[in-house]
N, C-alpha and C positions, 0 to 999 in steps of 0.2 A: 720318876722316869716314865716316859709312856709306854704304853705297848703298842704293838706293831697297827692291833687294828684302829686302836683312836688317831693312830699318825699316817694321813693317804699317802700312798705309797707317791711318790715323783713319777712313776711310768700313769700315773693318770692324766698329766700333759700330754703323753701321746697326740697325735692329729696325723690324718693322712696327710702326705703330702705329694706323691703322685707314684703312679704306674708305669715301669720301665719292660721294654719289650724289646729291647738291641743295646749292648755295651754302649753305645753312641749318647741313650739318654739316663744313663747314668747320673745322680749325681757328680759332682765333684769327689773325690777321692781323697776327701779329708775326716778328721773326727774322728769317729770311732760308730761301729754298725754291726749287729747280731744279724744274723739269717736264722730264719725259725722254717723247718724243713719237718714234712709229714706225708704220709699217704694220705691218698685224698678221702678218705673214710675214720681217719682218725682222730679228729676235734682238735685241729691243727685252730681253725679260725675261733673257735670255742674257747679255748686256752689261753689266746692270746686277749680276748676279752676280759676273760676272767681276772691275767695278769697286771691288766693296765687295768681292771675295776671300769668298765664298760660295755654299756651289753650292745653297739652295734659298730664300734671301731673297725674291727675284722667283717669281711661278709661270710655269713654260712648260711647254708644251701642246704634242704636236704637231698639236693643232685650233689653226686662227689665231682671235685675235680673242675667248680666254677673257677678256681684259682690259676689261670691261666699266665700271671702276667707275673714279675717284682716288684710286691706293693712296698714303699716307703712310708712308713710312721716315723714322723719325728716326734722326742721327748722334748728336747730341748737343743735350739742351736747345733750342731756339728755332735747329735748322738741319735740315734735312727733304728726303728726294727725293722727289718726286711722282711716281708711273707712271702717265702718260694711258691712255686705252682709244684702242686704234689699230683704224682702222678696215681700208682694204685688203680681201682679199679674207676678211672677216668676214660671216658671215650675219646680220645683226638685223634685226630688223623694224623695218621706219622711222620708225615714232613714236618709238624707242630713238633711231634716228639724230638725229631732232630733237629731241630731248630733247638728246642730249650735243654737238650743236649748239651749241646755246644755251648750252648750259651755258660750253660752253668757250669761246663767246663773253665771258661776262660773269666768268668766271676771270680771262683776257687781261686783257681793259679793266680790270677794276680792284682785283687784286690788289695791294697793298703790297707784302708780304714775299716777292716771286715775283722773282729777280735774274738768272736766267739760263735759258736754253731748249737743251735734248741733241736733236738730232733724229737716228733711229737711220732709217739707210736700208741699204737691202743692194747692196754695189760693182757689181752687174752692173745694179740698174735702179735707179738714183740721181734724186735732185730729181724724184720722179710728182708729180703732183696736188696729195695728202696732205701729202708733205714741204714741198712752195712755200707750203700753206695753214700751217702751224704758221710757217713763218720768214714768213710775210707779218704774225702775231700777232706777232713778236717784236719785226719791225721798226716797226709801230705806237708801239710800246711803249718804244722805244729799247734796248730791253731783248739782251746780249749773246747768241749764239746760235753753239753748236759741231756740228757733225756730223760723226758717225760712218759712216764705211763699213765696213760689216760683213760678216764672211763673208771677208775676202780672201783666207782663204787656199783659198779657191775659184779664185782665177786664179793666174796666174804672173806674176812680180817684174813683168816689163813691161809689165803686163796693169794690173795694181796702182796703177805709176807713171801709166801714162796715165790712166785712170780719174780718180785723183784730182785732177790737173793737170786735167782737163776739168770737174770738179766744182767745181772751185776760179775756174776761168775764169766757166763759168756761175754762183757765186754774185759772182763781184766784177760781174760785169755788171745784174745783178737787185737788187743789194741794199749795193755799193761792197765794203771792205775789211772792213766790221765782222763777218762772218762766220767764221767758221773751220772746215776741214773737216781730215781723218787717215784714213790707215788703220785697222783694227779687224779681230781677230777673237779671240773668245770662245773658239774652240777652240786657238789655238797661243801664244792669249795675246799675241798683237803688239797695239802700242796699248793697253795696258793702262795704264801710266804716265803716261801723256803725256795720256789720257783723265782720269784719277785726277786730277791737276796743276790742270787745269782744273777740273772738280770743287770741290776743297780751297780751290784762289784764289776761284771767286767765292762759295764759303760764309763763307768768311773765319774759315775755321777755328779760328787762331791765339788770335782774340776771342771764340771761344762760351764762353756761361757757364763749360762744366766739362762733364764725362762725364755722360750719362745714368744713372739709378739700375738 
């Protein structure tokens, strides 16, 4: 049997496929498509390299908050990751902010092909504002929803454990069982599989079309 790391994960097909800025350029509303949602200082873009085993898929910045737009990665045919524009300590001008307000107001509400929600927070300041407001969209929605803590290896193992255990505590209490939180970090690579796993299951990999051209 192999193990997970001699066999490339399938999110290594990943590819851009474009930038969406108004409901109107939207893909088609088919398939099946993650939104991966983060403060702009979290290693939202980081994570999402790491995930797909790519070091420049995602763009990062050491300016927060480049992520303005809804980037589209396709895996394969009619399965897709979305990169929200995270706000946090981002400079925009406000009418941007209400603009992608709304916008991601009416993404939420009434996306079909949208199956599951990444929310990227960083282990030292977990569940702010931002993060409650993306899993509070999820939960609307019924829609399943994972988080990432990121950066761990910023603290020490016990530092780590608690963290997440208290994360884990505040989402069963906010929101029941349906959420799921992990470890994560981009640079030692811990969580990486386990991220992947989730991923894969609710793409439903197994069942896309076929490989991208």
């Amino acid at each position: 049997m192999k193990s997970a790391a001699s066999d490339p994960t399938p999110l290594r097909a990943a590819h851009y496929l474009r930038s969406v800025h108004s409901p109107a350029q939207l893909p088609p509303d088919e398939g099946r498509e993650i939104a991966i949602a983060g403060r702009s200082n979290a290693g939202k873009s980081s994570a999402i390299n790491a995930i797909c085993d790519q070091g420049k898929l995602a763009r990062t910045s050491r300016t927060p908050g480049r992520t303005q737009q809804l980037n589209y990665f396709e895996v394969v045919p009619a399965r897709f990751l979305v990169d929200l524009p995270g706000y946090g300590y981002a400079k925009v001008p406000a009418d941007l902010r209400a603009h992608w307000q709304e916008f991601i107001n009416v993404y939420f509400r009434t996306r079909q092909a949208l199956c599951g929600l990444v929310v990227v927070m960083d282990i030292r300041h977990p569940l702010r504002e931002f993060d409650r407001q993306m899993l509070d969209y999820a939960a609307a929605r019924d829609l399943p929803a994972h988080c990432l803590l990121t950066k761990a290896d910023k603290l020490g193992r016990g530092q780590q454990g608690k963290a997440l255990l208290e994360t884990r505590r505040e989402l069963g209490k906010a929101y029941g069982e349906s959420i799921g939180a992990q470890l994560f970090s981009a640079e030692t690579k811990a969580g990486v599989e386990e991220a992947r796993a989730v991923l894969e299951r609710w793409l439903d990999l197994s069942a896309a079309p076929g490989p991208a051209a």
